[in-house]
Residue, then its C-alpha position, 0 to 999 in steps of 0.5 A: x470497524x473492528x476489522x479495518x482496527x485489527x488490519x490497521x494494528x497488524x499493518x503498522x506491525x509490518x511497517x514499523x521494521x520496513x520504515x527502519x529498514x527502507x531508512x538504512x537502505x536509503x543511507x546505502x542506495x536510495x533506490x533499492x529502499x523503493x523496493x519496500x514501497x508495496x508494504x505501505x500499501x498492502x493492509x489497504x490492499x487486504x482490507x479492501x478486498x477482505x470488506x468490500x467497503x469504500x474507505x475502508x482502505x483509507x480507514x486502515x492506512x489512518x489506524x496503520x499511520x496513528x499506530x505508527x507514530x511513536x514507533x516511527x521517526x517520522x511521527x505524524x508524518x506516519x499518519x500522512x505517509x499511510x493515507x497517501x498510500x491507501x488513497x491508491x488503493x482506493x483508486x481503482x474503485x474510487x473510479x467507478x464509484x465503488x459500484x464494481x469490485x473487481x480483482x483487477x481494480x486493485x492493481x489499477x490503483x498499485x499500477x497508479x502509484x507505481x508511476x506517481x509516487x517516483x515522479x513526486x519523490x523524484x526530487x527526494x531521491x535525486x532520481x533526475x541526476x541518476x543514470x537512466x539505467x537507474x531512474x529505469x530500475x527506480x520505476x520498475x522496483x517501486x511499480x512491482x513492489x506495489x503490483x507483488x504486494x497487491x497481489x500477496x494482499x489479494x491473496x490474504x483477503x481471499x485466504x481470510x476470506x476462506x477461512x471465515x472472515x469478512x463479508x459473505x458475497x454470494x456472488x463475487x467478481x473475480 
């Protein structure tokens, strides 16, 4: 609990700048915000990875979203916003159970994201009225902002890992 509290913490501390600075890029070019997408989902990348435990990816985006709330212009909201992305991040395993823990199960849920979250905030975004060239940039920004921040949150977890933290495997799938 106290991992998925100090995962959560430093998340929002991420995501407080990244909320002000996907804000402004919004008011400049809506669609280069997206590319900040994969931060929301990181601290439940790492979590998860890091404890190999289910919800844990759920209970750091809840910490990350109620941390939030007074710093954020969105304030509840925050809470809501955080979940819906640590809800992918569990997908990958959330399908099979949580009996697998494999490296790849991670990006199913970045790669799930990547095509749902434009086609939700399609409307938000005015993606539709777009030239295809930028619905197609829009696509790419948000899917590689979640694959590149799953694989730094991967990363993380495995350098913490190394260095002591979390929980011991004695045989961990790769």
């Amino acid at each position: 609990m106290l991992t998925c509290a100090s995962i959560g913490v430093t998340g929002a501390l991420l995501l407080a700048p990244a909320n002000w600075a996907s804000t402004a890029l919004f008011t400049v070019w809506p669609t280069a915000s997206i590319g900040l997408a994969g931060l929301w989902i990181l601290p439940s990348v790492v979590a998860l990875r890091l404890l190999q435990r289910p919800g844990a990816g759920l209970l750091v985006g809840l910490l990350a979203g109620l941390v939030l709330v007074p710093v954020s212009r969105f304030g509840l909201t925050s809470v809501l916003t955080n979940l819906w992305w640590a809800f992918f991040a569990e997908v990958g395993f959330l399908a099979t159970g949580y009996r697998a823990w494999r490296t790849w199960q991670h990006y199913v849920g970045a790669a799930a994201a990547g095509v749902v979250y434009p086609l939700t905030a399609a409307g938000f975004f005015g993606l539709w009225v777009q030239p295809l060239w930028s619905q197609v940039l829009f696509f790419a920004l948000c899917a590689g902002s979640l694959l590149l921040a799953t694989w730094c949150g991967i990363a993380i977890a495995d350098a913490l890992r190394r260095g002591g933290v979390g929980l011991a495997r004695a045989s961990r799938a790769r």
